[in-house]
C-alpha positions as CSV (number, residue, x, y, z in Angstrom):
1,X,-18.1,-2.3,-22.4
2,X,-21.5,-0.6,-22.6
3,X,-20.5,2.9,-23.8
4,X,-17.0,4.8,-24.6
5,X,-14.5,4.1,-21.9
6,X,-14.4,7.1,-19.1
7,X,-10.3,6.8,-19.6
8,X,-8.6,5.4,-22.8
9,X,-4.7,5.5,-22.4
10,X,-3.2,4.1,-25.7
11,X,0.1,3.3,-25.9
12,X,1.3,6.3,-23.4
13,X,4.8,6.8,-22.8
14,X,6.3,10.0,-20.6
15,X,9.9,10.5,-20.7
16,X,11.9,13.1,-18.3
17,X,15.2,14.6,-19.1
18,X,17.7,14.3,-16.3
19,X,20.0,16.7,-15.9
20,X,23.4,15.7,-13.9
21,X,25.6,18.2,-13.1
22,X,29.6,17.8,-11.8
23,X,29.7,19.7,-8.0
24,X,31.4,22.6,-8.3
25,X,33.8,22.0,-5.6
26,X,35.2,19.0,-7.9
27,X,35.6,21.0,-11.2
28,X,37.9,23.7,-9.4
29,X,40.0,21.8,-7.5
30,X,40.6,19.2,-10.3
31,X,40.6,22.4,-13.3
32,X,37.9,20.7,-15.4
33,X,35.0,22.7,-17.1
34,X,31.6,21.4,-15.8
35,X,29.6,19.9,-18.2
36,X,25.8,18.6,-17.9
37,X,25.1,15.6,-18.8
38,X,21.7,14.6,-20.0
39,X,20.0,11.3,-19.5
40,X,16.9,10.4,-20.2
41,X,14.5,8.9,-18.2
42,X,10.7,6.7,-19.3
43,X,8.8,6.7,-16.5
44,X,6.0,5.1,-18.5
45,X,6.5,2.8,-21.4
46,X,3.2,1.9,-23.7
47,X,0.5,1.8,-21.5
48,X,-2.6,0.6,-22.9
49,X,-5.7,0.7,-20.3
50,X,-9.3,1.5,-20.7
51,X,-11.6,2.3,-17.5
52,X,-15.6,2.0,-17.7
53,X,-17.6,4.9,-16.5
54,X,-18.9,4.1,-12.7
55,X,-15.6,1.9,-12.6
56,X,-13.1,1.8,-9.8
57,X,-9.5,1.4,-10.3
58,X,-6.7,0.3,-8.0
59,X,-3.1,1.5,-8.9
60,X,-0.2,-0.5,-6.7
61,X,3.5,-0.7,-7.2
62,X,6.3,-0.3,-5.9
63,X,7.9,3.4,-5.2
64,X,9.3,4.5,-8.7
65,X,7.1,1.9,-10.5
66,X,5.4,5.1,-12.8
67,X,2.0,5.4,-10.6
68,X,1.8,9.3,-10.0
69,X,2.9,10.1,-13.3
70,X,-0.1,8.1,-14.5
71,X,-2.5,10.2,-12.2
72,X,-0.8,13.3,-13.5
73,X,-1.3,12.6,-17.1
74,X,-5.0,11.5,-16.0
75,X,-5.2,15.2,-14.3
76,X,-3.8,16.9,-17.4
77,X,-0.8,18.3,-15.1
78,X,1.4,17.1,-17.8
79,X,1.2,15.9,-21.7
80,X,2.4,12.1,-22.6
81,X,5.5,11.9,-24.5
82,X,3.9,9.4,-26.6
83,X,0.8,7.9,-27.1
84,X,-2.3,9.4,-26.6
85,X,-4.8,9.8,-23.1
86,X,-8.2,10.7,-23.1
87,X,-10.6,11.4,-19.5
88,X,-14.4,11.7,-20.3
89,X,-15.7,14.8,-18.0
90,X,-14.5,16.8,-15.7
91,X,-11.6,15.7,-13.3
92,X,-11.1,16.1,-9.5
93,X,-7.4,15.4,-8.8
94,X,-6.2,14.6,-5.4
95,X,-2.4,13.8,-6.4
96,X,-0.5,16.3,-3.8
97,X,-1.1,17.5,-0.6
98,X,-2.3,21.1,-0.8
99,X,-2.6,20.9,-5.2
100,X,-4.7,23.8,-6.2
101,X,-5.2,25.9,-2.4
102,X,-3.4,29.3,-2.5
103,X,-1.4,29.9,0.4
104,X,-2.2,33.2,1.2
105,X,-5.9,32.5,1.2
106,X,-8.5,31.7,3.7
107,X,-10.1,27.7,3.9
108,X,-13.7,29.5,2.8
109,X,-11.6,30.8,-0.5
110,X,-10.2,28.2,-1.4
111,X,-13.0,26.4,-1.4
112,X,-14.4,28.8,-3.5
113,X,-11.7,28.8,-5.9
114,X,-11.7,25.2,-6.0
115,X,-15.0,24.5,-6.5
116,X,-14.8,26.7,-9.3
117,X,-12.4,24.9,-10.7
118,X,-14.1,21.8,-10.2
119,X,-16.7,23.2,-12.3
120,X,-19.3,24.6,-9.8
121,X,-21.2,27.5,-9.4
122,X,-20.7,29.7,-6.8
123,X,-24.9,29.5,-6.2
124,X,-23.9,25.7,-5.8
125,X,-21.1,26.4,-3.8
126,X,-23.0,28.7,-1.9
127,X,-25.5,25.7,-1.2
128,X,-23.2,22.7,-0.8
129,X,-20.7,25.1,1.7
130,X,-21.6,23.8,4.8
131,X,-21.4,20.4,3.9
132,X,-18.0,20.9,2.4
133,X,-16.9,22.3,6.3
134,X,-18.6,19.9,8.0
135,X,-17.3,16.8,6.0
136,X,-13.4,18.3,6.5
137,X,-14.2,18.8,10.3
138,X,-12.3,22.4,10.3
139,X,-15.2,24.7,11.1
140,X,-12.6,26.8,13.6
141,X,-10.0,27.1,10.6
142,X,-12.2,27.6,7.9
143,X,-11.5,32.1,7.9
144,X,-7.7,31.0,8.5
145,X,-5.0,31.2,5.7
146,X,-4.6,27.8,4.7
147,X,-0.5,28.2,4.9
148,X,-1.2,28.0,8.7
149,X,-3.0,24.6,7.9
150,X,-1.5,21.3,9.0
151,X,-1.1,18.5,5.9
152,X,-3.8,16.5,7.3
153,X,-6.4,19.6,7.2
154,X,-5.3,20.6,3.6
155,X,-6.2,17.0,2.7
156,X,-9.4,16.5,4.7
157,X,-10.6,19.8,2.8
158,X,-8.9,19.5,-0.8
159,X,-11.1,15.9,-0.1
160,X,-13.9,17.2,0.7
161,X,-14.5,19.5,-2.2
162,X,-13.5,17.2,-4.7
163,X,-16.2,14.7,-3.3
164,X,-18.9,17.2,-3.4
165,X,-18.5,18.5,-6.4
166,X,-19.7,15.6,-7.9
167,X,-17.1,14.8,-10.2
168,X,-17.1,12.6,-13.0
169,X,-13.6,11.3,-12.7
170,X,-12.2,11.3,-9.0
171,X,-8.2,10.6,-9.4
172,X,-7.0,9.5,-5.9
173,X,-3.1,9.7,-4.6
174,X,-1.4,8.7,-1.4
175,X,-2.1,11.9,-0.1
176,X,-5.2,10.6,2.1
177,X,-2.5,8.2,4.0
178,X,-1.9,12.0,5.4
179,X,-4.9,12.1,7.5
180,X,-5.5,10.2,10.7
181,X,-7.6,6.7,10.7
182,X,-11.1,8.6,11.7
183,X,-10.8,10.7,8.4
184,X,-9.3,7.7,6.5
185,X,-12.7,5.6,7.4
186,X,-14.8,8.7,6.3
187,X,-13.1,9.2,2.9
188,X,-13.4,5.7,2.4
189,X,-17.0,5.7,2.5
190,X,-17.5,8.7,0.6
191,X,-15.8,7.4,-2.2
192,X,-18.3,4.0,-2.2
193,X,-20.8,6.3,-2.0
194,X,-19.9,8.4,-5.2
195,X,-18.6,4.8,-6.5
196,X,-22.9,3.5,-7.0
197,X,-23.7,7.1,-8.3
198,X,-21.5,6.7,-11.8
199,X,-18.2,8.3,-10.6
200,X,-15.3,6.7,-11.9
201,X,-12.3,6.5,-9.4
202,X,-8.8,5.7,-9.6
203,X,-7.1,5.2,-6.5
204,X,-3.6,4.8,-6.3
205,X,-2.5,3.4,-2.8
206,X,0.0,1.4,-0.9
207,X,-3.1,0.8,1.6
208,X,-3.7,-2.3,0.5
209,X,-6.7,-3.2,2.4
210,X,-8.3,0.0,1.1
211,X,-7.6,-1.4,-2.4
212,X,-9.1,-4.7,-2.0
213,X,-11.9,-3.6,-0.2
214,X,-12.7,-0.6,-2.7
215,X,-11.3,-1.8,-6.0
216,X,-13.0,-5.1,-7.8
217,X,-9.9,-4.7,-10.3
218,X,-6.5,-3.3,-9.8
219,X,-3.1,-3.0,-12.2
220,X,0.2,-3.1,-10.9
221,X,3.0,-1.4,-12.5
222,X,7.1,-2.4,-12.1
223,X,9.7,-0.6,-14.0
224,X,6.8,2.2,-16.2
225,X,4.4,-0.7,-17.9
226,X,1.9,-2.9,-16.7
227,X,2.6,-6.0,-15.3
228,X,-0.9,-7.3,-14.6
229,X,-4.4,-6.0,-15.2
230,X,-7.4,-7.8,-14.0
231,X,-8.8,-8.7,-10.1
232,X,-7.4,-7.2,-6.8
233,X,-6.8,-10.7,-5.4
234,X,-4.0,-11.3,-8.5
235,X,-3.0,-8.2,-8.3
236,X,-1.7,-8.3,-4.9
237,X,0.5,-11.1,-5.0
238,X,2.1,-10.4,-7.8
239,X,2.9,-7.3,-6.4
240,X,4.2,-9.3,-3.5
241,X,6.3,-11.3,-5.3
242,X,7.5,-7.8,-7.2
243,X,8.2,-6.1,-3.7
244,X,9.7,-9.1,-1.9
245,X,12.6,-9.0,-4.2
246,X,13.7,-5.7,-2.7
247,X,12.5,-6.0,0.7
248,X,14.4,-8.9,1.7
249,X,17.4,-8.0,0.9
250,X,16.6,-4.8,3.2
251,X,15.0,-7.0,6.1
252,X,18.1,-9.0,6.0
253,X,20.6,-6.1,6.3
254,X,18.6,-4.6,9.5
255,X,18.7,-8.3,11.3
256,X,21.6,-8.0,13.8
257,X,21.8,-11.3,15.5
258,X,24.9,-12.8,16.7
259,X,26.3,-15.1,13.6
260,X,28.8,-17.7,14.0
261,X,30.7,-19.5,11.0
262,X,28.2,-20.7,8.3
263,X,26.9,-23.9,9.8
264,X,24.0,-24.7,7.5
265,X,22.3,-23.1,5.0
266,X,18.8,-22.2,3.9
267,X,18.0,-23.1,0.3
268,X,14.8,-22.3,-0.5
269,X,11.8,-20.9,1.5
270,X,7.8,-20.5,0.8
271,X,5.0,-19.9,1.5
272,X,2.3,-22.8,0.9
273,X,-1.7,-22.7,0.5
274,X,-4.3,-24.5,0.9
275,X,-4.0,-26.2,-2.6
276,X,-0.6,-26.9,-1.7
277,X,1.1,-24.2,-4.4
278,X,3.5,-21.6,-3.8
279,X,1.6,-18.3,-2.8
280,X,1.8,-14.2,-1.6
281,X,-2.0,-14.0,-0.8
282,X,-3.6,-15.9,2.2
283,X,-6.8,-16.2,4.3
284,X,-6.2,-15.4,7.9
285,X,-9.3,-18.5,8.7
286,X,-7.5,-21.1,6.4
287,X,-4.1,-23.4,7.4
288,X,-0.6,-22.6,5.6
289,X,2.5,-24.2,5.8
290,X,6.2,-22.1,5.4
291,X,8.4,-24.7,4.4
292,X,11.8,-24.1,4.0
293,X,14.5,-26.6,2.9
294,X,17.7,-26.6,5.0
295,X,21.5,-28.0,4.3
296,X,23.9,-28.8,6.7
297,X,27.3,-27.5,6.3
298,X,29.2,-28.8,9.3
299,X,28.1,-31.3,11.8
300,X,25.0,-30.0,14.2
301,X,24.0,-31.4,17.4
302,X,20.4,-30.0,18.6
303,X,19.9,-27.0,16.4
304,X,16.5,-25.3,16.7
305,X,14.8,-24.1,13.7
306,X,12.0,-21.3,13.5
307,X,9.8,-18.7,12.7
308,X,9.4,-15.3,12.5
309,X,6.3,-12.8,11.5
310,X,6.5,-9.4,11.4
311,X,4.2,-6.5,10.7
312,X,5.1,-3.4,8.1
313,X,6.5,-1.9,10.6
314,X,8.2,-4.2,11.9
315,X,6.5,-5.3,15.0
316,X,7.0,-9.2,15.6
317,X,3.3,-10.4,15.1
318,X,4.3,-14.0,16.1
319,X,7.2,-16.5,16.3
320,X,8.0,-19.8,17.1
321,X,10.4,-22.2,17.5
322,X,11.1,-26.4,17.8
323,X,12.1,-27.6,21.1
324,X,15.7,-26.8,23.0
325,X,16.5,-30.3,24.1
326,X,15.2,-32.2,20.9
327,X,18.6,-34.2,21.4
328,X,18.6,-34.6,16.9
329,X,22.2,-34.7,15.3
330,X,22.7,-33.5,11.6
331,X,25.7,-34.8,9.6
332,X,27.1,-32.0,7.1
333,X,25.6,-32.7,3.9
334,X,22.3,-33.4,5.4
335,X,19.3,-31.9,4.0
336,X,16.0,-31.3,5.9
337,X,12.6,-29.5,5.2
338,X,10.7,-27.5,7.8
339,X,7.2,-27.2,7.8
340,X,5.6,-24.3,9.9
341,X,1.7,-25.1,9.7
342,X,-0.2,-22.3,10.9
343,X,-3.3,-20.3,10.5
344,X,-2.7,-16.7,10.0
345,X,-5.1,-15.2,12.7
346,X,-4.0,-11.6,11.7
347,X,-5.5,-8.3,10.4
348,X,-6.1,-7.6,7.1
349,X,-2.4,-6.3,5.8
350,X,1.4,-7.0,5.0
351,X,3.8,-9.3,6.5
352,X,7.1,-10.7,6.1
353,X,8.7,-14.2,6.9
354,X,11.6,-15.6,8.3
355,X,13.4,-18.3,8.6
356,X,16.1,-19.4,11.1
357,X,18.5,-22.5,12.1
358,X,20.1,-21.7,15.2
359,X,22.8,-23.6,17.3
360,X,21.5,-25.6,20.8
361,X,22.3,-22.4,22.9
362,X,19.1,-20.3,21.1
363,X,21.5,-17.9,20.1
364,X,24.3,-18.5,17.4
365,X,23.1,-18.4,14.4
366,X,24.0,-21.8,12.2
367,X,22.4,-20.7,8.4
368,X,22.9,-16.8,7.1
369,X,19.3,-15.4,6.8
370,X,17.5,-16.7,4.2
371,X,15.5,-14.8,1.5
372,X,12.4,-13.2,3.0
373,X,8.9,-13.8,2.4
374,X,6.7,-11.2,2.2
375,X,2.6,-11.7,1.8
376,X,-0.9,-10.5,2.4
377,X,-3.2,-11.8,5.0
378,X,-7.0,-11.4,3.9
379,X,-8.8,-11.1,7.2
380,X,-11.7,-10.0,8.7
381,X,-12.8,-6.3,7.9
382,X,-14.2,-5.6,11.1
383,X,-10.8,-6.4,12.8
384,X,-7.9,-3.7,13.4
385,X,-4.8,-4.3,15.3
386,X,-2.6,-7.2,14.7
387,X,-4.3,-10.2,15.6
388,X,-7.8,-11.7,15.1
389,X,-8.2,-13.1,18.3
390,X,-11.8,-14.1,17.3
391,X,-13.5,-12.8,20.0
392,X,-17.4,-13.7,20.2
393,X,-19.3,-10.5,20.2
394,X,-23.5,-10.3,21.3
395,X,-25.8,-8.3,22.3
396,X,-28.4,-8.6,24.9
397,X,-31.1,-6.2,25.7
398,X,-31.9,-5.0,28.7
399,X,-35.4,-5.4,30.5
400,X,-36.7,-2.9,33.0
401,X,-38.2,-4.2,35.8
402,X,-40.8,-1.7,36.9
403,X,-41.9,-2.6,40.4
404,X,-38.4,-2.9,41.8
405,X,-37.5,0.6,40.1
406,X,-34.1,-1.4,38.4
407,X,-32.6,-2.7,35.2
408,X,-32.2,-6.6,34.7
């Protein structure tokens, strides 16, 4: 570290009261008096983090994990319960859609009002206006009350000021997953652009392509403390392997195949790299294997085994399947392994796993699901979509030919 830290959190704690009220309804019918209870609530539990000025910060977790309360202690919106937190200049928040625009007022005064706030003068907001517009794309809404404003244009302009008015801390929230992709892309560069001129940025996302690609080192919080500080790459997985735990147990619930009596089951399953080691984080141009290891319950003549990709939203990116007739008979008690050796051709993104042993018809399902797999694919940056289909892209100029008046 070459100077003081642009944010120093030192053992930082913030606790919330919960207050749980009995329903009314209950109390009269049953003739009890209604007391609140009171619980309380840590949110974060000593967090110890120091950021370098010019440095930028990825935040990931899962929902709950203490991420915006971070960002709102960062932005002074609220005190720690404990501990101490200390931000080095001034502070553009973007932690809520809408934070700091008065209803009632027009796009132009709020921007004035803002950048005020921000720390500007209105000779410099006066000069930097247009830009401020133009950047937000809003020119025919910008004399319009901003209650009238869509989410997306309150966050394209609540961006836009905070980016110009140079700030020394830029604290980033979800909010920008309001806008559309052009805007996302625009935002995006912005913030490398204020990145190289000193601004330090904490970005807290569940984008987290934008995070690898915008953040050399990320935390990741579980439960209010911090599980892991250090590069994006580590930061990921582990966050996969946090996330995982509570997805599949979801993606299993929303399968609804047709089951017949427990046949087989499916003991373990993983994901394997390169190096041949357990892993959450994976290069779409290098091979993987997702081996699972299967027992045999009853006897099984032909069953088919497979597997199954799926997007975030859960779009089936690929699947695949060993061979109806394979004529193969499993005594119960037999255990198998089942390597799927693939390379992940896909976008840059989050994906889940599965694995199945189905009966000879293709439909009866032998094993229950197994536990899901859910990892990160490292592709390509150009590439959008769902597959990297590796297409071969060139360019050839054109000549003019002159004396037959055409273009070869």
């Amino acid at each position: 570290m070459t100077g003081p830290a642009a944010i120093t959190l030192a053992r930082v704690g913030k606790r919330y009261i919960k207050y749980e009220d009995t329903p009314m309804l209950v109390t009269r019918v049953l003739r009890v008096t209604s007391r609140t209870r009171r619980s309380q609530l840590w949110a974060l539990r000593d967090v110890d983090l120091a950021v370098d000025t010019g440095e930028c910060l990825g935040v990931i977790g899962r929902n709950g994990s203490g991420k915006s309360t971070m960002l709102r202690l960062l932005a002074g919106v609220t005190a720690p319960t404990e501990g101490s937190v200390a931000v080095r200049g001034n502070v553009a928040p973007l932690i809520a859609v809408g934070v700091g625009f008065h209803p009632e007022l027009t796009g132009r005064e709020n921007v004035y009002v803002n950048g005020t706030i921000l720390g500007l003068s209105r000779h410099e907001i006066d000069h930097r206006f247009d830009e401020i517009v133009d950047f937000a794309g809003i020119e025919d809404f910008i004399d319009t009350p901003v209650k009238f404003y869509s989410s997306g244009m309150l966050v394209r302009l609540g961006f836009s000021v905070a980016v110009t008015a140079d700030p020394d801390v830029l604290l980033v929230d979800e909010v920008l997953a309001v806008g559309d992709i052009a805007f996302q892309l625009k935002c995006f560069n912005r913030m490398m652009a204020v990145r190289e001129q000193g601004t330090t940025i904490v970005v807290v996302s569940h984008n987290l392509n934008a995070v690898r690609n915008l953040c050399p080192r990320t935390i990741v919080l579980h439960e209010g403390t911090v599980r892991y500080d250090g590069d994006t790459v580590g930061a990921i997985s582990l966050y996969h392997d946090l996330l995982g735990d509570g997805v599949a147990g979801d993606a299993r619930a929303g399968r609804s195949h047709p089951t017949g009596a427990a046949g087989a089951v499916v003991e373990s399953f993983e994901l394997i790299g390169p190096d041949g080691a357990p892993t959450k984080h994976v290069d779409s141009s290098t091979d993987v294997t997702f081996r699972a290891r299967i027992r045999f319950l009853q006897n099984a003549e032909s069953p088919i085994f497979g597997v199954s990709i799926h997007t975030e939203a859960g779009v089936q990116a690929y699947g695949d399947s060993t061979p109806w007739a394979a004529q193969r008979a499993f005594a119960a008690g037999t255990s198998v392994v089942f390597d799927a050796r693939l390379r992940p051709a896909l976008a840059t993104g989050s994906y889940t796993a599965y694995c199945g042993v189905r009966a000879a018809d293709g439909v009866t399902e032998l094993a229950p699901p197994a536990k899901t797999i859910l990892f990160y694919v490292a592709g390509r940056s150009r590439v959008n979509g769902v597959a990297d289909l590796g297409a071969s892209l060139r360019i050839e100029p054109l000549t003019v030919d002159i004396d037959e008046g055409g273009v070869s």
